[in-house]
C-alpha positions in Angstrom: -16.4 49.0 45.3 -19.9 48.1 45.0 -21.2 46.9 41.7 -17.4 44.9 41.0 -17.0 41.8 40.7 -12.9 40.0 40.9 -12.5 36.8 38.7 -9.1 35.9 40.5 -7.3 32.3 40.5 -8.3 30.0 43.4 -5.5 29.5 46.4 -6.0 25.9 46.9 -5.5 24.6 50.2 -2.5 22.5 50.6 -2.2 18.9 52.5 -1.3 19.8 55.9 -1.2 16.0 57.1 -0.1 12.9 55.9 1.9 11.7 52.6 1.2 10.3 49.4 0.9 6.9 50.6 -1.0 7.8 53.5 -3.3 10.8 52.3 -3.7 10.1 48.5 -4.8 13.2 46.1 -8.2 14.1 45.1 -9.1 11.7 42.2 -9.4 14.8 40.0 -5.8 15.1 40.4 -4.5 14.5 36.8 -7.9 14.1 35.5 -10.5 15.7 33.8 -13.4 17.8 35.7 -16.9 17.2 34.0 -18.7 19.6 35.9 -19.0 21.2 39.3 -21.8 21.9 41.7 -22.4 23.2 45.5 -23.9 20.8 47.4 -24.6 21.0 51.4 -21.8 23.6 52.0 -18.8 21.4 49.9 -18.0 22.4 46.4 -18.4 18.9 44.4 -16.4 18.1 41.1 -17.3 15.3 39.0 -14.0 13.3 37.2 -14.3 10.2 35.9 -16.5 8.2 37.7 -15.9 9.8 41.0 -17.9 13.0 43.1 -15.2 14.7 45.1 -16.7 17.2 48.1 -14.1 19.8 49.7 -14.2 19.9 53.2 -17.6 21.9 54.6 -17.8 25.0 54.4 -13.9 25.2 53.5 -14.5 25.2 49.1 -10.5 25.7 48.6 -9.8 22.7 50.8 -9.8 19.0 49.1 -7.3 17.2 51.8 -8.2 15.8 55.8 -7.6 18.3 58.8 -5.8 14.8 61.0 -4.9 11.6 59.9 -5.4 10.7 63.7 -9.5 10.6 63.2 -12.1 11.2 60.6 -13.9 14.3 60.8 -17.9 14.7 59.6 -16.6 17.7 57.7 -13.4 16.2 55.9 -13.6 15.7 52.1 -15.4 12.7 50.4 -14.2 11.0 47.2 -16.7 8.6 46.2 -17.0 6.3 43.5 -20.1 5.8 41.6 -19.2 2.6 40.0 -18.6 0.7 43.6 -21.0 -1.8 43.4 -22.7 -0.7 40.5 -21.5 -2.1 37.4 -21.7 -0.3 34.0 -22.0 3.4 35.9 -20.2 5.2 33.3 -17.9 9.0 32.9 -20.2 11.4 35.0 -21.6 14.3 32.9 -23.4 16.7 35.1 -24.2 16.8 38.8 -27.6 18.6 39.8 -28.3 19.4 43.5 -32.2 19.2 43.7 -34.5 18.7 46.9 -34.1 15.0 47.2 -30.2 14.8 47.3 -27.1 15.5 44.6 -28.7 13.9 41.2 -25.2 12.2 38.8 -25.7 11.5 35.8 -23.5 9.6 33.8 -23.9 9.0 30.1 -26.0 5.3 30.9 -27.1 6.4 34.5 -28.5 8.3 37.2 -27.5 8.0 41.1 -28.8 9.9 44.1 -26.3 11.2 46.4 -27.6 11.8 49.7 -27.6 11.3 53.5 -31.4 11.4 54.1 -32.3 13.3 57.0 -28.8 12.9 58.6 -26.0 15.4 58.1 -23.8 14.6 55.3 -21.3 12.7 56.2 -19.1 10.1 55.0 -20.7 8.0 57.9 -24.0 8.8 56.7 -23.6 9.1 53.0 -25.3 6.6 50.1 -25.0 6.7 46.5 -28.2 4.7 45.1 -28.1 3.7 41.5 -32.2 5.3 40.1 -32.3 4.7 36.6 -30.2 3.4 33.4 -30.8 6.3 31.3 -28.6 7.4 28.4 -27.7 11.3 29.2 -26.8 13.9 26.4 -23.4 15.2 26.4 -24.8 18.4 25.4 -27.2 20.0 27.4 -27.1 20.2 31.7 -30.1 18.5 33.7 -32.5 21.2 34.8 -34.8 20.7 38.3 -37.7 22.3 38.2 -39.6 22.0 41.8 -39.8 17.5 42.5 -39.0 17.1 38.9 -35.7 17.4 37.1 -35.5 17.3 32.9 -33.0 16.0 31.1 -32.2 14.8 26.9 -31.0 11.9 25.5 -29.6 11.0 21.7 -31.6 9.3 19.5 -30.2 8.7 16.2 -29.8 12.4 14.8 -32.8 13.3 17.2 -32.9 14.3 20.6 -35.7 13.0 23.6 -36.8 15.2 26.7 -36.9 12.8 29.5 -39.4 13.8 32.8 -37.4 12.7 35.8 -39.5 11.7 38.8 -37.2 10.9 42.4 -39.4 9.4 45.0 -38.0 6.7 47.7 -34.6 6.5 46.5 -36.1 4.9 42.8 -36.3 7.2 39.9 -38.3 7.2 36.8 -37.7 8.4 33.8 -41.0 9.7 31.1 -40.0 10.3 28.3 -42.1 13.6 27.2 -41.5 13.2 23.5 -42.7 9.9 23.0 -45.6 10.5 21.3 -44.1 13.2 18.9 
């Protein structure tokens, strides 16, 4: 009826192709989930250091349609720390204008495909800044900006996150407190 709202357990999709050696499990799989998002019609899921995407527009679905052919819309399990060394466990993801913002607790990346559907054709992961990231509190965007603490000592710093060009910067707002 209207005004109710069901909290029900999920019916995962199951692998419908493919074995364990030729169709492997979501990295999640016997892992620990960090935090979640929506991002370009896939439900994301940060474990470790990977970002897993369902299938688009399918949220239940973490498994490939064929193992004869990729499809655009099959699932993507990518790995922060491929070719960047020191990425560290993923704390939050934050979808914002410019792409998927990970941050890790020494690092943020961009996830994106640019102006080209996402894809795992089209897809990069760009490393934009070694921050330190609070455990505690989530990354907030507000308009081209996103916010974001750090630890210091027993003190905490609000850092001013600036994308632009696949290079972020980081300000850090309570410096001169």
């Amino acid at each position: 009826s209207a005004g109710t709202f069901l909290f029900d357990t999920e019916t995962w999709t199951e692998r419908k192709c493919g074995d364990l050696e030729t169709h492997t499990r979501p990295s999640f799989v016997d892992g620990h989930i960090n935090d979640m998002a929506f991002y370009k019609d896939r439900l994301v899921l940060a474990s470790g250091q990977n970002v897993v995407f369902t299938e688009t527009r399918e949220p239940a679905n973490f498994w490939r349609t064929t193992m004869t052919q990729l499809l655009d819309a099959d699932r993507l399990d990518l790995a922060i720390s491929a070719g960047n060394q020191g990425a560290g466990t993923i704390t939050s993801l934050t979808p914002g204008p410019q792409g998927l913002l990970v941050s890790t607790d020494q690092a943020q990346f961009l996830v994106t495909s640019g102006e080209n559907a996402f894809t795992g054709a089209n897809v990069t992961i760009d490393n934009l800044s070694r921050q330190s990231t609070s455990l505690y509190t989530t990354p907030v965007v507000a308009q081209d900006r996103t916010y974001f603490t750090s630890e210091l000592g027993s003190h905490s710093r609000l850092w001013e996150f600036v994308i632009a060009n696949k290079t972020g910067t980081a300000i850090d707002v309570t410096g001169h407190c």
